[in-house]
C-alpha positions as protocol buffer text, in pm:
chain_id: "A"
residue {
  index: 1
  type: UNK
  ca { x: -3900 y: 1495 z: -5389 }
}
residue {
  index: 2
  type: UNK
  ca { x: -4224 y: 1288 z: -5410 }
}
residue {
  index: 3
  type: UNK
  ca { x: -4405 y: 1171 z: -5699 }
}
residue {
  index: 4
  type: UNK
  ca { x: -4780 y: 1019 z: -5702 }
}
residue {
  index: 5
  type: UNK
  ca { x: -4968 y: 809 z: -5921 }
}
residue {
  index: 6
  type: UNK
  ca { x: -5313 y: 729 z: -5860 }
}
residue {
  index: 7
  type: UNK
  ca { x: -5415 y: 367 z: -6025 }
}
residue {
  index: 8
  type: UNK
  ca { x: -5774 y: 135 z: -6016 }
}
residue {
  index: 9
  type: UNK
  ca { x: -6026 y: 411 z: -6175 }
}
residue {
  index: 10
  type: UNK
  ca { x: -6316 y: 292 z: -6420 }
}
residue {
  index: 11
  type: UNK
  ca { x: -6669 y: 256 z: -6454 }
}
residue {
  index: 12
  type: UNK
  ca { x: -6880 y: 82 z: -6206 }
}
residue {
  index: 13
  type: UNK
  ca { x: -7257 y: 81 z: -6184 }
}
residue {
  index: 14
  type: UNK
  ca { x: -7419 y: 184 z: -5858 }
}
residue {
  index: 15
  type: UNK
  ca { x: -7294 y: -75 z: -5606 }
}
residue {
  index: 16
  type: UNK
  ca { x: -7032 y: -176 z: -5712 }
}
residue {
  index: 17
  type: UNK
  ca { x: -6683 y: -134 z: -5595 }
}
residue {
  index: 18
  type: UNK
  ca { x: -6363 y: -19 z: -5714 }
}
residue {
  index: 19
  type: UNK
  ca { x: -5997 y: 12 z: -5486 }
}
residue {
  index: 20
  type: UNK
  ca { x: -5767 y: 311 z: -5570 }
}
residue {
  index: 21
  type: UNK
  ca { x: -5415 y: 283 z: -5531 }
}
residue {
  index: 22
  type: UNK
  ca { x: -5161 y: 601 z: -5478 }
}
residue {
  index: 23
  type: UNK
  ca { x: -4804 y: 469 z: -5524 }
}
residue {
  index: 24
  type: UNK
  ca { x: -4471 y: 652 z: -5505 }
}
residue {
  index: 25
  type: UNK
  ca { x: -4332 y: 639 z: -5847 }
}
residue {
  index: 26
  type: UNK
  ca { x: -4015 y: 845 z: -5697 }
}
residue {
  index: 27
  type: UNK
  ca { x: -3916 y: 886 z: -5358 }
}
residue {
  index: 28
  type: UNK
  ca { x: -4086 y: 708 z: -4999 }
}
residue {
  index: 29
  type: UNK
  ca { x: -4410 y: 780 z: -4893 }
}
residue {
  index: 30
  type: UNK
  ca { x: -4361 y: 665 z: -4531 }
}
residue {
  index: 31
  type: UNK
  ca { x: -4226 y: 1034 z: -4388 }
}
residue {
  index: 32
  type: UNK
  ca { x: -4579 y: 1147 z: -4538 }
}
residue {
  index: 33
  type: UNK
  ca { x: -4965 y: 1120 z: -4461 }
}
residue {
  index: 34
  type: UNK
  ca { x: -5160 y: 1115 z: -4751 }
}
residue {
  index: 35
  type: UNK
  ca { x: -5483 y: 1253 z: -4842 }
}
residue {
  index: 36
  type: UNK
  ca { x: -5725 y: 1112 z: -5145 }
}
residue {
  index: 37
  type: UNK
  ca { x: -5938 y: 1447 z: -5292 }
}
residue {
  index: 38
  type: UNK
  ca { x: -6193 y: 1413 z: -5565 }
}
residue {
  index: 39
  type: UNK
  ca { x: -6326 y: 1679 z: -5800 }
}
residue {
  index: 40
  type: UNK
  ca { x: -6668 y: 1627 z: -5998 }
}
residue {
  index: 41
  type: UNK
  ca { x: -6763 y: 1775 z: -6289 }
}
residue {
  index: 42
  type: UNK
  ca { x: -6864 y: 2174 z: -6224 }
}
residue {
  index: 43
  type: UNK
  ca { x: -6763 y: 2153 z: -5875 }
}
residue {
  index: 44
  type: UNK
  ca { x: -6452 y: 2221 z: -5607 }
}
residue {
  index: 45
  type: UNK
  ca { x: -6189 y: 1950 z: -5494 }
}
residue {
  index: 46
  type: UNK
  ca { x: -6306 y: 1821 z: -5165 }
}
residue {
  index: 47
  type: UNK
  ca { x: -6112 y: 1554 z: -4944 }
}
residue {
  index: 48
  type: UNK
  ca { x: -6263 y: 1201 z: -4884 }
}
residue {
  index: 49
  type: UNK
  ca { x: -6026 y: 1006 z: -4656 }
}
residue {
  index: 50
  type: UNK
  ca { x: -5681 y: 1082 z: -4496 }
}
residue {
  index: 51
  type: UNK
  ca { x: -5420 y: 831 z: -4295 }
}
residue {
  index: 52
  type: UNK
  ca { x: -5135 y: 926 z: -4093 }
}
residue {
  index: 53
  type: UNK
  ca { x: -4789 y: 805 z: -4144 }
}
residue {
  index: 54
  type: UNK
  ca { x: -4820 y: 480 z: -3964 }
}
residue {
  index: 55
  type: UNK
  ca { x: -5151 y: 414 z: -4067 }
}
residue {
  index: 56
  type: UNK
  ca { x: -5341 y: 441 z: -3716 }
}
residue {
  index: 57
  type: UNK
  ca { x: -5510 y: 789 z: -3798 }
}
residue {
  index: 58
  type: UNK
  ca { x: -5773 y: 781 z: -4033 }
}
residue {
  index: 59
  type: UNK
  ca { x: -6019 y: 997 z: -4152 }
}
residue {
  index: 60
  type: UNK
  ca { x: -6350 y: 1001 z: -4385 }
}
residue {
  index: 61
  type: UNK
  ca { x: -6563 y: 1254 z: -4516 }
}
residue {
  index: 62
  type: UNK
  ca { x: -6919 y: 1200 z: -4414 }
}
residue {
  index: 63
  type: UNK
  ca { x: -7068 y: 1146 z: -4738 }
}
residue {
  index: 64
  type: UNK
  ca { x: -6804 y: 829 z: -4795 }
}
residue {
  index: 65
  type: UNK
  ca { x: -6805 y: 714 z: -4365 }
}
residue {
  index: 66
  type: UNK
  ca { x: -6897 y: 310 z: -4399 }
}
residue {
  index: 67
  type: UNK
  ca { x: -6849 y: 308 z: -4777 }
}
residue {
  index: 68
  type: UNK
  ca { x: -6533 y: 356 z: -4764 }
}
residue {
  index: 69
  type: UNK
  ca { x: -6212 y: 218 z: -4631 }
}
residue {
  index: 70
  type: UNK
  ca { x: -5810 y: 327 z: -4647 }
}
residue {
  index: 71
  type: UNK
  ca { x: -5505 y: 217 z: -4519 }
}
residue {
  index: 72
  type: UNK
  ca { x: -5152 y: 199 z: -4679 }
}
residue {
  index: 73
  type: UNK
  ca { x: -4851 y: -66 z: -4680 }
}
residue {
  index: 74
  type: UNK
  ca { x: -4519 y: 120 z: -4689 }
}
residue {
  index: 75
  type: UNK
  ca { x: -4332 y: -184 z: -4753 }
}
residue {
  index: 76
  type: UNK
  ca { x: -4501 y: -173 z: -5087 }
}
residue {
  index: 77
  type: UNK
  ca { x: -4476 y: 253 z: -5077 }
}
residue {
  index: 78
  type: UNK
  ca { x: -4868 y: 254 z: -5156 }
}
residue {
  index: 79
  type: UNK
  ca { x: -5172 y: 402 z: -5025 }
}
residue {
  index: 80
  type: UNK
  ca { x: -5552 y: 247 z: -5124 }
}
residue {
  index: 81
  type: UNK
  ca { x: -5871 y: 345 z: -5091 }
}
residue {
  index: 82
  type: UNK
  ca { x: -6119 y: 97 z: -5087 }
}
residue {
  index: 83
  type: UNK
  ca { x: -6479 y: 204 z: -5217 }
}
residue {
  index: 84
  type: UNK
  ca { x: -6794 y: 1 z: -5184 }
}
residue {
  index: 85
  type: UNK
  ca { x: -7166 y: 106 z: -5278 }
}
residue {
  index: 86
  type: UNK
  ca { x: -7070 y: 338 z: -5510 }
}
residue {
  index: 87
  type: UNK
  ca { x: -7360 y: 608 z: -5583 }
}
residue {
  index: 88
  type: UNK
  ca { x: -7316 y: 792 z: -5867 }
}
residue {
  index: 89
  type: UNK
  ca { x: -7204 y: 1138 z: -5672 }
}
residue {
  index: 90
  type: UNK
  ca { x: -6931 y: 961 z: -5615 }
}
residue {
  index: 91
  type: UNK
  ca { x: -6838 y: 976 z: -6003 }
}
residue {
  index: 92
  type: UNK
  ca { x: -6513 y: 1272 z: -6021 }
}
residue {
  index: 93
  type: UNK
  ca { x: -6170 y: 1251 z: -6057 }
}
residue {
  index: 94
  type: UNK
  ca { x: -6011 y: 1093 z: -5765 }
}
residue {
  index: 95
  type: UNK
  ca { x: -5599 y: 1256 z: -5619 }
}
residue {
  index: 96
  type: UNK
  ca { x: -5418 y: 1194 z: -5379 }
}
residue {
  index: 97
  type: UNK
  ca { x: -5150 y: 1442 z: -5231 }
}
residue {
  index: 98
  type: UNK
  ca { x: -4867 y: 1442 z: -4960 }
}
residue {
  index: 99
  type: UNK
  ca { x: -4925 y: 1650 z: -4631 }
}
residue {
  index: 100
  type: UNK
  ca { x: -4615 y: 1856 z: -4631 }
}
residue {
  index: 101
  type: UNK
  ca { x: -4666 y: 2004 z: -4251 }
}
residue {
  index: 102
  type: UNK
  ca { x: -4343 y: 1846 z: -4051 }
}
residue {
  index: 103
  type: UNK
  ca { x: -4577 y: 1793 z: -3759 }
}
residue {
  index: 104
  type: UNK
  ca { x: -4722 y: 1504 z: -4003 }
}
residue {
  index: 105
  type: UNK
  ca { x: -4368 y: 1373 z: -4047 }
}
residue {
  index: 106
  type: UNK
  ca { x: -4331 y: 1277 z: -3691 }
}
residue {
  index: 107
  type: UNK
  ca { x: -4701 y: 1229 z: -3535 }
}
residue {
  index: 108
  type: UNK
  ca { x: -4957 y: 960 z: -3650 }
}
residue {
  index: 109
  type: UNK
  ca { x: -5225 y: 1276 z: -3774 }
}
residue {
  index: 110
  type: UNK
  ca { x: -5385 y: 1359 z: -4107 }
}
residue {
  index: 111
  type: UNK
  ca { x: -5579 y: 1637 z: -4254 }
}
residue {
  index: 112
  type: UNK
  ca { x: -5665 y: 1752 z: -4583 }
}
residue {
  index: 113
  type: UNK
  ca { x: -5495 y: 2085 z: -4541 }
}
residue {
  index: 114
  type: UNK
  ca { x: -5114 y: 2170 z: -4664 }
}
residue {
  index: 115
  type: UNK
  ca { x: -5070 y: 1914 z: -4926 }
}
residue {
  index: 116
  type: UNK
  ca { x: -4901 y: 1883 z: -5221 }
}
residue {
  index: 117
  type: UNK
  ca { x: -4719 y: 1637 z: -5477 }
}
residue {
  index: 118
  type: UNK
  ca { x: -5035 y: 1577 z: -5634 }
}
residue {
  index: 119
  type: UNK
  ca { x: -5128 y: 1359 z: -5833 }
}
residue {
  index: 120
  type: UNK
  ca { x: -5244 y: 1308 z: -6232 }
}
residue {
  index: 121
  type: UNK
  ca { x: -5555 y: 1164 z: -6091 }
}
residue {
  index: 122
  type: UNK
  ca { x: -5755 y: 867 z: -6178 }
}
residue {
  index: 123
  type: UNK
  ca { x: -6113 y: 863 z: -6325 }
}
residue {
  index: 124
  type: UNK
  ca { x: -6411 y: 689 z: -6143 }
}
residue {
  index: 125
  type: UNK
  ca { x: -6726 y: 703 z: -6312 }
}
residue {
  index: 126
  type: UNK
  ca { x: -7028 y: 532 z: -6120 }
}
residue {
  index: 127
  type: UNK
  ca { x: -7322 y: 508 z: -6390 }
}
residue {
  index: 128
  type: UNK
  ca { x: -7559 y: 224 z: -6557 }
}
């Protein structure tokens, strides 16, 4: 069983940065890749970034490519997400999930498809 908590939310103003964390409060997240999602107001979840389980697969949605940056330490059983220039679209609520396909358990791959053990999710709120 896997348990995530999403950390670093808050309000920025446009430019600014903020880094996300997604930690394992119970159980390892090294047999999992991990996916950050966000959800604005009114709209759907949609997923923003995705590593594999050694770190060397990584993925971005296009509206975040160059703005933003993850990568994990699994000595320390955390995944970040680094954000810089924030615009205020990026303002939602900001999970991250487990991929729970096996194939994910053994290859270096990601997607933002299968997941679960969400999150509580963390606020980020990019306004002046």
């Amino acid at each position: 069983q896997l348990q995530l908590v999403e950390s670093g939310g808050g309000l920025v103003q446009p430019g600014g940065s903020l880094r996300l964390s997604c930690t394992a409060s119970k159980g390892t997240l090294d047999r999992y890749a991990i996916g950050w999602f966000r959800q604005a107001p009114g709209k759907g979840r949609e997923g923003v970034s995705c590593i594999g389980l050694r770190g060397a697969t990584t993925k971005y949605a296009d509206p975040v490519k160059g703005r933003f940056t993850i990568w994990r330490d699994n000595a320390k059983n955390t995944v970040y997400l680094e954000m810089i220039r924030l615009k205020p679209e990026d303002t939602a609520v900001y999970y991250c999930a487990a991929d729970l396909r096996l194939i994910t358990a053994v290859q270096d791959i990601c997607s933002y498809e299968d997941m679960g053990y969400w999150g509580e999710g963390t606020q980020v709120t990019v306004s002046s």
